[in-house]
C-alpha positions in Angstrom: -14.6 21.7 -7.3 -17.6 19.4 -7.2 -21.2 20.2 -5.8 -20.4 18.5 -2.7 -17.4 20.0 -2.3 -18.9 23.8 -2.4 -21.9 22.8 -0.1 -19.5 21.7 2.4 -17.1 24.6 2.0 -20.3 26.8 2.2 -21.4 25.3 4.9 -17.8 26.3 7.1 -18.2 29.7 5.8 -21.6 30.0 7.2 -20.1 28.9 10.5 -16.9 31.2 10.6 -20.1 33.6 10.5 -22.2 32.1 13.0 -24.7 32.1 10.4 -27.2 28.5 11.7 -29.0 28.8 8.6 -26.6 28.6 6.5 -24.9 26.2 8.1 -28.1 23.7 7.8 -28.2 24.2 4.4 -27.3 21.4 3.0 -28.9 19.0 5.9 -31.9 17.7 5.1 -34.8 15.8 7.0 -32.7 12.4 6.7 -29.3 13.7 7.5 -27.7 11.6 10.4 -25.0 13.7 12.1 -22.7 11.6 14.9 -20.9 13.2 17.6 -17.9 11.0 18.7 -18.7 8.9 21.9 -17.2 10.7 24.4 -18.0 14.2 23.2 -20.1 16.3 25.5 -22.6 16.0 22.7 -22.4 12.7 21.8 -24.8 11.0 19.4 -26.4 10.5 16.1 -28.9 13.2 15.5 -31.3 12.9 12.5 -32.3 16.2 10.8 -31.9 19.6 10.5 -34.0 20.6 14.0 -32.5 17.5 15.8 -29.0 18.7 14.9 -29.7 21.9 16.0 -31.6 21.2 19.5 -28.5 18.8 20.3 -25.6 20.1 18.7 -25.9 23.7 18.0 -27.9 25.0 20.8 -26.2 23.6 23.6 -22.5 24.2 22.2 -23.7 28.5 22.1 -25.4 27.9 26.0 -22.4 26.1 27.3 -18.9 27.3 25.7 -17.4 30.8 25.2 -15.9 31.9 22.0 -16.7 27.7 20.3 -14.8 27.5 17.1 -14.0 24.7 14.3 -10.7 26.2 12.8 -10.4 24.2 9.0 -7.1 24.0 7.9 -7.8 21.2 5.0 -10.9 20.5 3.1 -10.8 17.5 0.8 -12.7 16.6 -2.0 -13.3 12.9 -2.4 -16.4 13.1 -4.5 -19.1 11.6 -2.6 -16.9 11.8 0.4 -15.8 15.0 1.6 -13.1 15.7 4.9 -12.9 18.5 7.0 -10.0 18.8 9.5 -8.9 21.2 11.7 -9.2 22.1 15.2 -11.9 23.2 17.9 -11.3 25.4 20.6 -13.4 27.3 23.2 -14.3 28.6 26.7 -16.5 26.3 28.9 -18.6 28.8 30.7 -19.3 26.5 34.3 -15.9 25.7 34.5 -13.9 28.7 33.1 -11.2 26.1 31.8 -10.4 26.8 28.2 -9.8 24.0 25.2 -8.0 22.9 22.0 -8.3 19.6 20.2 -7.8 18.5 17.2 -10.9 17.4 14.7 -11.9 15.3 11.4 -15.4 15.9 9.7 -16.4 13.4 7.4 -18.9 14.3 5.3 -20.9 11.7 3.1 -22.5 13.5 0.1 -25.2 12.9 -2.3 -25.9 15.8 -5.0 -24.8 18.5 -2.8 -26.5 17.5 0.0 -25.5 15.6 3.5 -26.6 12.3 3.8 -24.2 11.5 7.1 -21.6 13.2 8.9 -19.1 11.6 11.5 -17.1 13.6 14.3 -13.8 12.1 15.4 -12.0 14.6 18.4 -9.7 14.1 20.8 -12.7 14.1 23.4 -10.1 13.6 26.7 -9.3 17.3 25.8 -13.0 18.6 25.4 -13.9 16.8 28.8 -10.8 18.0 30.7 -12.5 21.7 30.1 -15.9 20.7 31.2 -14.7 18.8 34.5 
């Protein structure tokens, strides 16, 4: 598998683990990471700290038990896609969640140059409402 592929599949591992630093592994200051409009958390964050503060941070403070399920990784050389499925516990609401998910990672020498969320986001507000 290519270097792309393995930073991407590292990176999953690292959050099966809950493991923040390894997930930012391959992010680097100029990584721009978009949450689907609609999301809770929806955006385009630039860098690893960003990502974190908007992203990270706020999905372990306001969901239970937050998961990203892969089922299918696909290598497409400078393009790699995660899909799978999310599913969590909002805390203020109590309501739990499921939806499915794509990742698309864009890659350049094992290292994320952008990444794009698309979610069924009507399911991920239904919990939060």
């Amino acid at each position: 598998m290519s270097k792309n592929y393995e930073a991407i599949k590292a990176h999953y591992a690292a959050s099966d683990s809950k493991d923040i630093v390894g997930m930012m592994a391959p992010i680097t200051s100029q990584t721009r990471w978009t949450e689907m409009a609609g999301f809770p958390y929806a955006g385009t964050y630039v860098g690893a700290e960003a990502i974190v503060a908007g992203v990270f941070k706020r999905i372990s403070e306001e969901w239970n038990d937050y998961t990203f399920s892969l089922e299918r990784l696909i290598d497409g050389g400078a393009t790699i896609v995660g899909i799978g499925t999310y599913s969590g516990n909002y805390k203020k609401s109590g309501k739990s969640m499921r939806a499915r998910v794509v990742h698309v990672w864009d890659m350049e020498d094992g290292k994320v140059v952008r990444f794009e969320q698309f979610t069924d986001t009507k399911l991920v507000s239904e919990a939060i409402a």
